[in-house]
C-alpha positions as CSV (number, residue, x, y, z in Angstrom):
1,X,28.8,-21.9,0.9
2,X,29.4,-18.5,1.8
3,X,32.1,-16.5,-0.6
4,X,33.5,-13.4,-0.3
5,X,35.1,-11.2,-3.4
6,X,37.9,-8.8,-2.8
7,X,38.8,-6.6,-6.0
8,X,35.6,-5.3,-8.1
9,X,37.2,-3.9,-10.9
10,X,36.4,-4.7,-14.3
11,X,36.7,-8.3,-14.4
12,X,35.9,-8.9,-10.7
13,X,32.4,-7.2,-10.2
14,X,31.3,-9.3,-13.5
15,X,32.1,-12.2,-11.7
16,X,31.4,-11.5,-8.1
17,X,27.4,-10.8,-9.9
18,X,27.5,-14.1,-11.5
19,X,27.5,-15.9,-8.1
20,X,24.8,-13.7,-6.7
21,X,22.6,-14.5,-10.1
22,X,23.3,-18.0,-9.2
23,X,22.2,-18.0,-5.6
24,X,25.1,-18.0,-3.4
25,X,26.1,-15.7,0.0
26,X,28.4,-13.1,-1.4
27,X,30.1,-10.6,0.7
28,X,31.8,-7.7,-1.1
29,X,35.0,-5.5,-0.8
30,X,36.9,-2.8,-3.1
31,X,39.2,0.1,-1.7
32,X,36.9,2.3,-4.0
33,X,33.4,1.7,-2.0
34,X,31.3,2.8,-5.2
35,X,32.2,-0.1,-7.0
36,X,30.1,-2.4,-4.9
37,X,26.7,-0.2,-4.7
38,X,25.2,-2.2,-7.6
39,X,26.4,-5.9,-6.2
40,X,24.6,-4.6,-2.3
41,X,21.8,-3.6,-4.2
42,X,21.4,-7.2,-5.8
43,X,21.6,-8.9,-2.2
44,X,25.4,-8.9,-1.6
45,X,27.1,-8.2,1.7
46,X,29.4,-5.4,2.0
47,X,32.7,-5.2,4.3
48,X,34.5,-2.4,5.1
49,X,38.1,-4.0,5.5
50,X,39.6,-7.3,3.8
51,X,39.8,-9.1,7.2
52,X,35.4,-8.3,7.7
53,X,34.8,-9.9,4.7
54,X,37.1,-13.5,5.5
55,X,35.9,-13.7,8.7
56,X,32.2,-14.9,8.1
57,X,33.6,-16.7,4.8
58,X,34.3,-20.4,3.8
59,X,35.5,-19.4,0.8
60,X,37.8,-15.7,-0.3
61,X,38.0,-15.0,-3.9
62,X,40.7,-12.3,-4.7
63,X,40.5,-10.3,-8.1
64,X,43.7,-7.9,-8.0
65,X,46.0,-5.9,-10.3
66,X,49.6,-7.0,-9.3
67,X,51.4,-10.1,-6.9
68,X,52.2,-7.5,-4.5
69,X,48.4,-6.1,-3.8
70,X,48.1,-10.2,-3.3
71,X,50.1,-10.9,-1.1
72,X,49.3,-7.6,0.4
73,X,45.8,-8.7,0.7
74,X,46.4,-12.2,1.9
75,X,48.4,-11.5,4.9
76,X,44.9,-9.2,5.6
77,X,42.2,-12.5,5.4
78,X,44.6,-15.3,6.6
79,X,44.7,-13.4,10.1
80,X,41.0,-14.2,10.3
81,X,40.3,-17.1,8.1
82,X,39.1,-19.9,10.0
83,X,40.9,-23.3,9.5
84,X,39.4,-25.5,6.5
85,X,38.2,-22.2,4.6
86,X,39.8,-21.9,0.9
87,X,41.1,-18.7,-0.5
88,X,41.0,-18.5,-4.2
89,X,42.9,-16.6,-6.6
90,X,42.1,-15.2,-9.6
91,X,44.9,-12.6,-10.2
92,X,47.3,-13.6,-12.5
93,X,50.3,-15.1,-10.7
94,X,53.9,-16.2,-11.2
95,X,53.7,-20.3,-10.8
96,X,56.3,-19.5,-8.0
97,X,54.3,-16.9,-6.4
98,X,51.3,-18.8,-6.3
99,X,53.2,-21.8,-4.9
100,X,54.5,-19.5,-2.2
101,X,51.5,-17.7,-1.2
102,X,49.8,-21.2,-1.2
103,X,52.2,-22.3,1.6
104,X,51.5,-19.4,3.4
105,X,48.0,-20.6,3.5
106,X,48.4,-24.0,4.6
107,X,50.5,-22.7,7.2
108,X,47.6,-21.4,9.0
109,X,45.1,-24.3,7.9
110,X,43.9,-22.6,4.5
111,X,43.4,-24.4,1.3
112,X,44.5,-22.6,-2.1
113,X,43.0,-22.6,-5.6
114,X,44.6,-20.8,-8.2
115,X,41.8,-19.9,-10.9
116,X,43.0,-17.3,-13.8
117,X,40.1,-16.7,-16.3
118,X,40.6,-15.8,-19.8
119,X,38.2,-14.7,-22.6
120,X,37.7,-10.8,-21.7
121,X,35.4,-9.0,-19.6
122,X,32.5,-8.8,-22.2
123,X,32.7,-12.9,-21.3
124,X,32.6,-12.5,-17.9
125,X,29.6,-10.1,-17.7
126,X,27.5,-12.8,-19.5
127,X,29.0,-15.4,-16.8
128,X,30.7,-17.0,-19.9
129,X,34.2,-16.8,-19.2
130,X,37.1,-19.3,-19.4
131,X,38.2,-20.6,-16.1
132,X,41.7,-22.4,-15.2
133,X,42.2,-24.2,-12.2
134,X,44.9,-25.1,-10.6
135,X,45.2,-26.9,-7.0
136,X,44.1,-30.2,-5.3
137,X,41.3,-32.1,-7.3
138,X,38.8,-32.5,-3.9
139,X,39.1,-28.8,-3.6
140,X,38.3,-28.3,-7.2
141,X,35.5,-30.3,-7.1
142,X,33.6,-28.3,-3.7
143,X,34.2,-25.1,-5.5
144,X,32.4,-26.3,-9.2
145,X,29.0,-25.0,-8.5
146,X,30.4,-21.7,-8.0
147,X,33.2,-21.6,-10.5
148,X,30.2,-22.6,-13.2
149,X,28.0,-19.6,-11.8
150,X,30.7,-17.6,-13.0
151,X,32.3,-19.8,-16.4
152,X,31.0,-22.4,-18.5
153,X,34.6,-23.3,-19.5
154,X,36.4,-25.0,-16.8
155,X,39.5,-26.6,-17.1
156,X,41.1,-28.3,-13.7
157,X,44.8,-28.0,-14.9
158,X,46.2,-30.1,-11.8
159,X,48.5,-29.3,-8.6
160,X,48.5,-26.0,-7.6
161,X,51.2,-23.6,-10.2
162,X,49.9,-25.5,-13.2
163,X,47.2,-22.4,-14.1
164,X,49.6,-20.2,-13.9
165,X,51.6,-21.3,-16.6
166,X,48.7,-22.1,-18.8
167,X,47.1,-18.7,-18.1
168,X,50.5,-17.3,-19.1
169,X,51.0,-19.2,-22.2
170,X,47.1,-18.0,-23.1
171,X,47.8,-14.4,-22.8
172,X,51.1,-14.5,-24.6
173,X,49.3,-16.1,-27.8
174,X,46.6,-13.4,-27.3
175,X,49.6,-10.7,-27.8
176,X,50.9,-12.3,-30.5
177,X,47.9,-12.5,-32.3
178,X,47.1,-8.9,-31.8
179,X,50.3,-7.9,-33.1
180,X,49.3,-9.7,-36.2
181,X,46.1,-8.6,-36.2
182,X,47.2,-5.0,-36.6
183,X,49.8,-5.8,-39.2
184,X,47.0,-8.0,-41.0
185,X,44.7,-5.2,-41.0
186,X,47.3,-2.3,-42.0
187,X,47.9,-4.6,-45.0
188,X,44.6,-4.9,-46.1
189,X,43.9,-0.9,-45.8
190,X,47.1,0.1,-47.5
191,X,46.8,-2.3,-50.4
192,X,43.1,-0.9,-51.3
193,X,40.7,-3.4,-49.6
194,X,37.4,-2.5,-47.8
195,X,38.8,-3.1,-44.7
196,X,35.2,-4.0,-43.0
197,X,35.0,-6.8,-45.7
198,X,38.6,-7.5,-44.8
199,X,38.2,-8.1,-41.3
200,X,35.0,-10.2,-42.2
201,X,37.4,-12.7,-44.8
202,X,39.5,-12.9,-42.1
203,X,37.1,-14.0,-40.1
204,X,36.0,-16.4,-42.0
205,X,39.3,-18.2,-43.0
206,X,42.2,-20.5,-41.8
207,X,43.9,-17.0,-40.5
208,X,40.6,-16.2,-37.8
209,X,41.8,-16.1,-34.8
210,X,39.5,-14.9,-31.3
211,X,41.6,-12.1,-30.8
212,X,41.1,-10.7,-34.7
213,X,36.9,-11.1,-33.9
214,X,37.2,-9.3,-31.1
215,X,40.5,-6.7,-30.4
216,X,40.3,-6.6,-33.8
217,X,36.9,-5.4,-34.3
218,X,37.8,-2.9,-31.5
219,X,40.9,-1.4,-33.6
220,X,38.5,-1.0,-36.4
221,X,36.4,1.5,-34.1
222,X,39.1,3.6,-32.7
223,X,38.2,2.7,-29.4
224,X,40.9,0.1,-28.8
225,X,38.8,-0.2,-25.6
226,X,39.0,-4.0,-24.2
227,X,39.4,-2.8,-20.3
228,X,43.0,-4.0,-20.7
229,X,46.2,-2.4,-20.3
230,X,49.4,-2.0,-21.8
231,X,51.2,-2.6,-18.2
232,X,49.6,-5.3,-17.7
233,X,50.1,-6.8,-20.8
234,X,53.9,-6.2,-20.2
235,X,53.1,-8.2,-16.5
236,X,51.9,-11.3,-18.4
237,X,54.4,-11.3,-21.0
238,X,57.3,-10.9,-18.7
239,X,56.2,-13.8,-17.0
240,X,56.3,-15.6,-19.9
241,X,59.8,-14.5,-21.3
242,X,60.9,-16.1,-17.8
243,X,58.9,-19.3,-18.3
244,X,60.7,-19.9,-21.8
245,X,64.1,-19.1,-19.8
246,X,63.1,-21.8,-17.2
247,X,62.0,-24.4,-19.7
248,X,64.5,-23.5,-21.9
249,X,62.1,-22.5,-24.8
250,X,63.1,-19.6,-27.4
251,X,60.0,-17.5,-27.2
252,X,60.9,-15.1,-30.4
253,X,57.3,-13.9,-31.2
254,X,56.9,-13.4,-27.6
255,X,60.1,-11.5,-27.3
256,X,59.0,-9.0,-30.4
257,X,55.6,-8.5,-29.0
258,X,57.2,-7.7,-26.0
259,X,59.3,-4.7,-27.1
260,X,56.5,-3.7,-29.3
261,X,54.5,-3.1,-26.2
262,X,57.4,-1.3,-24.5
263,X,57.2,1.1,-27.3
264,X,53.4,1.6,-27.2
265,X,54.0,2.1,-23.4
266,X,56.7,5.0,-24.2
267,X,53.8,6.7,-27.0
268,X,50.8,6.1,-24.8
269,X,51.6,5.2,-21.0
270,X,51.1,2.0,-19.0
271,X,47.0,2.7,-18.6
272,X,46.4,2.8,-22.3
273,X,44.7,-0.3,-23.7
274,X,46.7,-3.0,-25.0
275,X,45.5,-3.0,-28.6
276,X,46.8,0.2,-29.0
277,X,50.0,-1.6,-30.1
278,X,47.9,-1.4,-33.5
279,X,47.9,2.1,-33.0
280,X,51.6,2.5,-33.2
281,X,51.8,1.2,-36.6
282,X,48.8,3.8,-37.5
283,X,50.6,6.7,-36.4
284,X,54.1,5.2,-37.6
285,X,52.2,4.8,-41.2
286,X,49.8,8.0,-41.1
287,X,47.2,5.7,-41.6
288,X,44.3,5.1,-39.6
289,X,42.6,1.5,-39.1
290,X,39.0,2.7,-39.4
291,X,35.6,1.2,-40.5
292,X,32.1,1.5,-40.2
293,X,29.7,-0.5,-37.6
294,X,32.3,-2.0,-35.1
295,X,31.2,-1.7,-31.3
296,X,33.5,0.5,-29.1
297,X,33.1,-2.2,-26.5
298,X,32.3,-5.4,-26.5
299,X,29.0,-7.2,-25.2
């Protein structure tokens, strides 16, 4: 099975790596040719355009920042993908974008398999990432060696759509519990507690949550530094406000971590990293959530 990987940024070249650890063909392309040197160097193939990579490919894994680079990208591959070959997306999608796009696909004889992945990029660099599929259970199944070169959590969500919303409803809690996170933390520092030992209580109680161990170890360096950004957290979470419109579901938490992330988009711009919303309440307080011996990135 050959596969080719189309969007080496942060979370993509982790997981493009992983299948070359494990073995399999890899061919490699980025509009920014530098991001690839290390994946050639470790045996992978490198293409020069989007439709040179799908064209010796069974498989086309896509790794991009918005819907429209997506779509963008797959009107490039499906003029050259050969019928039966599968193009996989990781990008986070609308469930009615993905449905779409999917049947573009099968319009020309490709198969679709929506697989979001959740966890953070310090996961995916150990090849220990969350993965959610979504799409036709045969299809599922011919793509598990490679989806467990890259995860070792797989979850096969059923028909094609269903990822989405799960991957949705996993970022949205991930928001959430930020938020708190911050506001947990601020607590802690302005009512006199060693806020190292703080974050370790936390840790260790019914409040823990994976976001506290890990954003919230991040806060507690200054670096806020989780290779995650503020517009893109306001991506997922307006997917999710229209999710809880079309189920009819009152999302308030949602809806206040929303505008709390439109404000730290005003105070820091769209590329500053999402746990900066923690940062708001620093500068709002004139207190700083610092402590000693927490990484500026994770590992």
């Amino acid at each position: 099975m050959h596969y080719g990987f189309i969007g080496l940024g942060n979370l993509g070249g982790h997981l493009a790596a992983s299948l070359l650890r494990a073995g399999f063909a890899v061919s490699v392309h980025d509009r920014n040719r530098q991001v690839a040197d290390r994946l050639v160097e470790a045996g992978a193939r490198w293409a020069d355009t989007p439709e040179a990579l799908a064209e010796g490919c069974d498989a086309v894994i896509t790794c991009l920042p918005s819907p429209k680079v997506s779509e963008q990208v797959l009107g490039q591959i499906l003029a050259v993908m050969k019928p039966g070959a599968t193009w996989i997306e990781m990008s986070t999608l609308g469930r009615d974008e993905i449905l779409r796009l999917g049947a573009v696909a099968a319009e020309k004889g490709v198969d679709t398999m929506e697989l979001p992945v959740t966890g953070g990029v310090h996961l995916a660099a150990q090849g220990k990432i969350t993965m959610l599929a979504g799409g036709d259970r045969a299809l599922f199944d011919r793509h598990l060696p490679a989806l467990e070169a890259m995860g070792d959590r797989i979850f096969h969500m059923g028909p094609l759509g269903n990822a989405s919303i799960i991957k949705v409803i996993t970022n949205m809690l991930a928001f959430i519990h930020l938020k708190a996170t911050g506001e947990a933390l601020m607590l802690a520092k302005r009512g006199g507690l060693d806020l190292a030992q703080a974050w370790a209580a936390i840790q260790a109680s019914s409040g823990n949550s994976f976001v506290h161990e890990t954003e919230g170890a991040l806060i507690l360096n200054g670096s806020y530094d989780i290779a995650f950004n503020i517009d893109l957290a306001l991506k997922d979470l307006d997917f999710a406000m229209q999710f809880g419109r079309e189920f009819g579901v009152p999302l308030e938490l949602a809806a206040l971590t929303e505008q709390t992330y439109v404000e730290a988009k005003a105070a820091y711009g769209g590329a500053a990293q999402s746990p900066m919303i923690a940062k708001l309440l620093e500068d709002r307080l004139a207190t700083d959530l610092r402590a000693p011996g927490f990484p500026a990135k994770l590992v």
